[in-house]
C-alpha positions as CSV (number, residue, x, y, z in Angstrom):
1,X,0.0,0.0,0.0
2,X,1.1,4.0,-0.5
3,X,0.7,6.2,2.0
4,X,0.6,10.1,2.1
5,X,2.7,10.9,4.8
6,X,2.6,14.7,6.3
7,X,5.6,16.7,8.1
8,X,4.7,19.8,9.4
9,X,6.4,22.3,10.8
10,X,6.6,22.6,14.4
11,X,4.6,25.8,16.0
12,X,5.1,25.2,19.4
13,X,7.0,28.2,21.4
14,X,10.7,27.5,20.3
15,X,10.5,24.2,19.2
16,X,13.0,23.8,16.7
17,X,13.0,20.3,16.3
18,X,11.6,18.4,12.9
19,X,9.7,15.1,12.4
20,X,11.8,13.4,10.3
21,X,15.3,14.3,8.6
22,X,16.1,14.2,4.6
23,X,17.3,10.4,5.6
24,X,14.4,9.4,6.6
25,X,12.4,10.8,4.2
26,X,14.6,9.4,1.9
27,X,13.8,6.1,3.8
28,X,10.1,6.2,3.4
29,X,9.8,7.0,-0.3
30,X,12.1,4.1,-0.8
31,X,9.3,1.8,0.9
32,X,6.8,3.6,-2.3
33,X,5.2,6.3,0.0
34,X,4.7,10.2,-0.5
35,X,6.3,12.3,1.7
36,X,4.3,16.1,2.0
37,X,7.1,18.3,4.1
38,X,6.1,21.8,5.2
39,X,8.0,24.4,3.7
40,X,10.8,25.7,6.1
41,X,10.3,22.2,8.4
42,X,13.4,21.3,8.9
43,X,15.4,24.8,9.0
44,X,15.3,24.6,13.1
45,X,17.3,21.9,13.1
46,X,19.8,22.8,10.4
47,X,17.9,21.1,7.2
48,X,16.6,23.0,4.5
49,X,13.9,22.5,2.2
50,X,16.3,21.2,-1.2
51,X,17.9,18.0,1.0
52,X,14.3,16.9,1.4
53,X,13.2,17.3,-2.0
54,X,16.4,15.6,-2.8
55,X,15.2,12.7,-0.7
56,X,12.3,12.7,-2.9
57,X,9.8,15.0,-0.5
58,X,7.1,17.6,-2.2
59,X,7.3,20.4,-0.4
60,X,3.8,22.2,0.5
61,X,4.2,26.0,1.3
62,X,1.2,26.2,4.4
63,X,0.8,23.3,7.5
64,X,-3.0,23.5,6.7
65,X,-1.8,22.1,2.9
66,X,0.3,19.1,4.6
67,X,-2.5,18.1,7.4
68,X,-5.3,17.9,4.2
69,X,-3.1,16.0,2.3
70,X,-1.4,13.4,4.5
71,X,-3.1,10.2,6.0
72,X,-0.5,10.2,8.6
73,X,1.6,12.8,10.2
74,X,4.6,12.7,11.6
75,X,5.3,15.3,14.1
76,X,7.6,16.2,17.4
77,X,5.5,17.9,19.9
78,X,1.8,17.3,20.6
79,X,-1.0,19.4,18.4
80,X,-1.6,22.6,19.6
81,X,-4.9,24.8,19.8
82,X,-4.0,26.0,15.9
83,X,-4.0,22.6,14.9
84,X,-6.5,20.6,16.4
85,X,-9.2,21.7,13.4
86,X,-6.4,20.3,10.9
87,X,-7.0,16.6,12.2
88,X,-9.6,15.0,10.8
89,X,-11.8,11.7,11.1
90,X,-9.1,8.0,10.6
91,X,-6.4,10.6,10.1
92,X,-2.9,9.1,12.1
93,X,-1.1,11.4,14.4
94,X,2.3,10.1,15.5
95,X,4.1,12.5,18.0
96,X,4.2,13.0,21.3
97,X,1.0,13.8,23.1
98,X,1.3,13.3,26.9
99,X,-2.2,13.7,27.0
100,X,-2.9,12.8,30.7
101,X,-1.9,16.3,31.5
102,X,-4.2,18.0,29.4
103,X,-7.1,17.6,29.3
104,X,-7.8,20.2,26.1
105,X,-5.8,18.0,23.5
106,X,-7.3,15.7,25.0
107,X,-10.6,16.5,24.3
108,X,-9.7,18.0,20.9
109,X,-8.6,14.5,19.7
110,X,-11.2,12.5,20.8
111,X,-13.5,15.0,18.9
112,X,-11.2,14.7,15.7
113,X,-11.8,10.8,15.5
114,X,-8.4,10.4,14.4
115,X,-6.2,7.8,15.8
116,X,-3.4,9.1,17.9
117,X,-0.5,6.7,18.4
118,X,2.1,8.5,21.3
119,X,5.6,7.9,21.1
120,X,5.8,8.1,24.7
121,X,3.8,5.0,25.4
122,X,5.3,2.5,22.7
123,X,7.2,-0.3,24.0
124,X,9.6,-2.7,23.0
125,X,9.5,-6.6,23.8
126,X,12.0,-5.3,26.8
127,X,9.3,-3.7,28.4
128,X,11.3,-0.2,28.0
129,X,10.3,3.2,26.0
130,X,12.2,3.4,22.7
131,X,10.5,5.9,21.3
132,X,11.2,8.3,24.7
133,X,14.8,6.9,25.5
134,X,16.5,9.5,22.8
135,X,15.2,12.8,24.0
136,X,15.4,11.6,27.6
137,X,18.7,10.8,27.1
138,X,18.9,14.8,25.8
139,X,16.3,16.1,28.4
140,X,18.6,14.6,31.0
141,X,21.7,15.7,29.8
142,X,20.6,19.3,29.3
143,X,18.4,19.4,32.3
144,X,21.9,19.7,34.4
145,X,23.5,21.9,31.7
146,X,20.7,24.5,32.4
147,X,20.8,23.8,36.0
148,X,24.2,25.1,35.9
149,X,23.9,27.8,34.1
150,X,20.0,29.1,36.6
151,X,23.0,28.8,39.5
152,X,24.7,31.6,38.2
153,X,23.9,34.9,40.3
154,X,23.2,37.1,37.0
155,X,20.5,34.1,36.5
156,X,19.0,34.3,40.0
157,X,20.7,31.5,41.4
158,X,23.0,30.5,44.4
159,X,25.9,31.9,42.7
160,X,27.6,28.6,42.4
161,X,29.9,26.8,40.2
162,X,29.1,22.9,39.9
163,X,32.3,21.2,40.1
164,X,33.4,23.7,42.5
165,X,37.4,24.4,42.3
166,X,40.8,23.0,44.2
167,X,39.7,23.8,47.8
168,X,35.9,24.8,47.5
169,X,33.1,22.2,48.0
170,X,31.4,21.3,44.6
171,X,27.8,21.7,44.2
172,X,25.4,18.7,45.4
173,X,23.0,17.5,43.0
174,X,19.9,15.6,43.9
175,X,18.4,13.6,41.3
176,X,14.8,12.2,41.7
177,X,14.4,9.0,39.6
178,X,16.9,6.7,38.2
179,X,15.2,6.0,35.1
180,X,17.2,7.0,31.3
181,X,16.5,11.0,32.4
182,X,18.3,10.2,35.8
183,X,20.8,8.3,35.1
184,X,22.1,10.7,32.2
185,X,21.4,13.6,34.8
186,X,23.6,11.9,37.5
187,X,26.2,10.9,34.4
188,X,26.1,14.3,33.6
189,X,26.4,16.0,36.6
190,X,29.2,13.9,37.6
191,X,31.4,14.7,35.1
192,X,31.7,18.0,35.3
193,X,32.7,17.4,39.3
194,X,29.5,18.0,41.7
195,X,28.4,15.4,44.4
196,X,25.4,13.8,43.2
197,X,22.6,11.4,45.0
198,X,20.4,9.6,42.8
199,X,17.2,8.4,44.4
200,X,14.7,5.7,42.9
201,X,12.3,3.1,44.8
202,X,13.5,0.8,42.7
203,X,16.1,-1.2,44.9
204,X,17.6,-3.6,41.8
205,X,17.7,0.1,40.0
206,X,20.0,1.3,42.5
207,X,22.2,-1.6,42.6
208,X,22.6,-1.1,38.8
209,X,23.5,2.7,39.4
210,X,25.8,2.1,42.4
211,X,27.9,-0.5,40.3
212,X,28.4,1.7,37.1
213,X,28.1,5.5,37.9
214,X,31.1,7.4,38.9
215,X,32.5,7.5,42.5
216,X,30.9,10.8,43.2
217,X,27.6,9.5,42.3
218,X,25.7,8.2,45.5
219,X,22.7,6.2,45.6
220,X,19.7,6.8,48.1
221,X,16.1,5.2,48.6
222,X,13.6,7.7,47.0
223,X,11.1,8.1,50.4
224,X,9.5,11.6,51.9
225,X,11.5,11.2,54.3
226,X,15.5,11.0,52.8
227,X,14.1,13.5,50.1
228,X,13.5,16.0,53.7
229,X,17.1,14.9,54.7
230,X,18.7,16.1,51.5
231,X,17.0,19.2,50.4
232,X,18.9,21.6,53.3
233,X,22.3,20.7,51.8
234,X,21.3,20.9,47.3
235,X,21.8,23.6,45.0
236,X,20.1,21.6,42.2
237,X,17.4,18.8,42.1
238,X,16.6,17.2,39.0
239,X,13.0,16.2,39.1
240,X,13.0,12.8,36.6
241,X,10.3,10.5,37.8
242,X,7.9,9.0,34.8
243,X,5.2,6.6,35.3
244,X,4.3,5.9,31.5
245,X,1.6,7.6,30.0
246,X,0.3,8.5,33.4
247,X,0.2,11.9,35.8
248,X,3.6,12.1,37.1
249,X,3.8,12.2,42.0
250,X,4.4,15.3,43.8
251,X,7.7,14.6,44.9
252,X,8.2,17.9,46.3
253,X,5.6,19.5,47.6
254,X,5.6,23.7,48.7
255,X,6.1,23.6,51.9
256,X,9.4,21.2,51.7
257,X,10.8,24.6,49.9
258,X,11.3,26.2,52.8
259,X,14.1,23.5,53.8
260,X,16.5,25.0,50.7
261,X,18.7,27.5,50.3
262,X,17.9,30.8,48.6
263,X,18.6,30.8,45.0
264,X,18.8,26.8,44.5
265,X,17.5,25.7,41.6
266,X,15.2,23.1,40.8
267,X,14.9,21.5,37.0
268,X,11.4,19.3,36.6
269,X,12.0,17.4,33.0
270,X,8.9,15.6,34.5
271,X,6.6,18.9,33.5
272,X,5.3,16.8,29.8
273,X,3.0,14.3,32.5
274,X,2.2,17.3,35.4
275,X,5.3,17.7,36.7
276,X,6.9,15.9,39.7
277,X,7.1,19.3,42.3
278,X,3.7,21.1,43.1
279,X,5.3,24.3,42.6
280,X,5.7,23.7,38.7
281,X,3.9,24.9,35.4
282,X,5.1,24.4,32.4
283,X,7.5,27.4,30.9
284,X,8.9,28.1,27.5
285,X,12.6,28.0,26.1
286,X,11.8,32.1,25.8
287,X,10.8,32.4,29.4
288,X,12.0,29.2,31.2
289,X,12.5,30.2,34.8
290,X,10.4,31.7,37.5
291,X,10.6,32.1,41.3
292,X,8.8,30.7,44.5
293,X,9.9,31.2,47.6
294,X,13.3,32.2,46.7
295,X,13.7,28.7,44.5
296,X,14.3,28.9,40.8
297,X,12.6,27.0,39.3
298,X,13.0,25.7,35.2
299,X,10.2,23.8,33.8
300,X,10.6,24.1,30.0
301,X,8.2,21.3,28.3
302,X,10.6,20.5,25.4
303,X,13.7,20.7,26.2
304,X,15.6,19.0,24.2
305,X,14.1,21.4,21.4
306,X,16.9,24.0,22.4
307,X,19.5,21.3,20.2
308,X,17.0,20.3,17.7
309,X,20.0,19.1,15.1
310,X,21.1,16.5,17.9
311,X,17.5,16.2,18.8
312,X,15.9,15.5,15.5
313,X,18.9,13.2,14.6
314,X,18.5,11.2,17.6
315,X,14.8,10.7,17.3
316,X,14.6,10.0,14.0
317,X,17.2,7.2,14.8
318,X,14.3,5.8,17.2
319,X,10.7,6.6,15.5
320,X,11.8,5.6,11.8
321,X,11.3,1.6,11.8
322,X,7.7,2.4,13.6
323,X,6.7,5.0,10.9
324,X,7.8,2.7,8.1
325,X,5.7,-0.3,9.9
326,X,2.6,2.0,10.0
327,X,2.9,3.5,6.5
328,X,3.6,-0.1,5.2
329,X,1.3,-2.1,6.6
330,X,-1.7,0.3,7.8
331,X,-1.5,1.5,11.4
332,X,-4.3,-1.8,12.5
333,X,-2.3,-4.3,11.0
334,X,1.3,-2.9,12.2
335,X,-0.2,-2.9,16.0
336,X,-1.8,-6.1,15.3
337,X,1.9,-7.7,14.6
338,X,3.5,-5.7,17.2
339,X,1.8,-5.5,21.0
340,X,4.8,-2.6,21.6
341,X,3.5,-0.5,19.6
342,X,-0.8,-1.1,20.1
343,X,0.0,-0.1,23.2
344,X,1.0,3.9,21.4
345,X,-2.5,3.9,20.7
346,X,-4.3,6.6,23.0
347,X,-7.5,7.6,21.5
348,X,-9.0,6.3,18.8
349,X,-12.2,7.3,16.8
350,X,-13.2,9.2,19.4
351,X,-12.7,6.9,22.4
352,X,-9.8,6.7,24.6
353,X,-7.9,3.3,24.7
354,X,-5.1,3.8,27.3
355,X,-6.3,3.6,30.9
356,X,-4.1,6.1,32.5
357,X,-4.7,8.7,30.2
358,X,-8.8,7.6,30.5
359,X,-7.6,7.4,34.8
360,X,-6.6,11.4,34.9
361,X,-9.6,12.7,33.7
362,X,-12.5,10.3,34.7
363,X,-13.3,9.3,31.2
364,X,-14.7,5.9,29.7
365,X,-11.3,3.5,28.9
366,X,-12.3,1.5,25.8
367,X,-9.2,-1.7,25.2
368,X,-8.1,-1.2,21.2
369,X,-8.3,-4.5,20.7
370,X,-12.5,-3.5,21.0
């Protein structure tokens, strides 16, 4: 079968990232589909519009032109409000959605009828997230880059320098969740010379961490408890807990603020699924920080979108074999030969078919397989 296949370009607030790059474009036709790109697409992330004509693309000059066009779209970040009358009835949408904190796209998908298969959700027959691993593995890495820089005192911050220097204490890091995000956080961190505790419940997890992170990476039990014991003595938590597809735990709530020193700065990559301190909303690459109680705090929802080349390369790497699989075979009969990715499949002609995301707002859960 041929599929029309749609790559828009990205409208979210500095999100420079693309859906797919001239390669795999250049992948796709090979496999006899059209590929619709959106003029200017892939300049954010350093590729212009002749190396995906090159790769065999048509290039459409408006995103309303690629969303009539396409059966499925291929996309980065989750529709927003401009968007949602674009998508139409059996039309795929494969991006990230993180719809179980938002309601709105929520709502605005399940009145399109379309079929919305999330990256964040797909799994592989490890059990793990291979369609989230790649920007996690960014998000993680820049989460303590911009940590380092909101510590800086012409930032708002402490005023301190992570690694420290010969005979001034380093910074101490505190990183909440061990998963991918963690563990590059803590790898990160590490390396450029702070004192780092990463905390998970997960006591096999922490085994794993304590075996192959560096020596100035220290592993604690994630509780209320040792979270309250460590607070006093950080200048930069990393908030990195995920529970797939679901609303992400209050780990720190507002009053456990008043524990901290002025001017420490707290990074939540958790902010795509709620966020995983009370005190955050989501902020923009434009405006990423904001202040309460004297804590800064950086909740940018797409962060890796600040190195889209690295970004879009790295995702690409990951969502390509899927897209081919759904433009080949039909998205029913690619999730009928692959539990992994059925289990991408949020909402669906109107009905919701993942039980977290049907969970967080109280809504009727209907299994795909229905």
């Amino acid at each position: 079968m041929t599929m029309k296949i749609g790559i828009p370009k990205e409208i979210k607030n500095n999100e420079n990232r693309v859906g797919a790059t001239p390669a795999g474009v250049r992948e796709l036709v090979k496999h006899g589909h059209e590929v619709f790109v959106q003029h200017t697409a892939g300049e954010g992330s350093g590729f212009p519009d002749e190396d995906y004509a090159g790769a065999g693309a048509r290039i459409l000059p408006t995103i309303e032109d690629v969303y009539a066009t396409a059966d499925m779209i291929i996309k980065v970040k989750e529709p927003i409000a401009p968007e949602y009358p674009l998508i139409r009835k059996d039309q795929v949408v494969f991006t990230y959605f993180h719809f179980a904190c938002d309601r709105e796209l929520t709502e605005a998908m399940i009145a399109s009828r379309s079929v919305c298969i999330a990256y964040e959700t797909v799994r592989d027959r490890q059990g793990t997230l291979p369609l989230l691993i790649p920007m996690s593995e960014v998000a993680g890495r820049m989460s303590v880059q911009e940590g380092a820089r909101f510590l800086e005192k012409p930032q708002g911050g402490r005023g301190v320098l992570l690694g420290g220097v010969p005979g001034v204490r380093p910074a101490k890091v505190l990183v909440l969740g061990a998963g991918v995000v963690g563990r590059n956080a803590a790898l990160m961190a590490a390396g450029l010379g702070a004192e780092v505790t990463i905390c998970d419940i997960s006591l096999p997890v922490l085994r794993h961490c304590a075996e192959v992170m560096p020596k100035n990476v220290k592993t604690l039990f994630s509780s209320h408890h040792n979270i309250m014991l460590e607070l006093p003595t950080t200048d930069l938590v990393i908030g990195s807990v995920l529970i797939p597809g679901a609303v992400t735990p209050h780990l720190v709530t507002r009053d456990m603020l008043a524990v901290m020193k002025k001017g420490s700065v707290m990074v939540d990559v958790a902010i795509d699924q709620g966020g995983c301190f009370e005190t955050s909303h989501a902020t923009t690459h434009s405006d990423p920080v904001y202040e309460v109680d004297g804590i800064v705090h950086y909740a940018v929802a797409n962060i890796p979108g600040a190195v889209p080349f690295t970004s879009t390369m790295a995702l690409t790497n990951a969502t390509l074999p899927y897209a081919v699989r759904l433009a080949d075979l039909g998205w029913k009969e690619a999730c009928r030969r692959d539990a992994g990715l059925a289990d991408g499949v949020n909402v669906v002609d109107g009905k919701v078919t993942f039980n977290a995301v049907a969970e967080a707002f109280d809504m009727p859960y209907t299994p795909l397989e229905l």
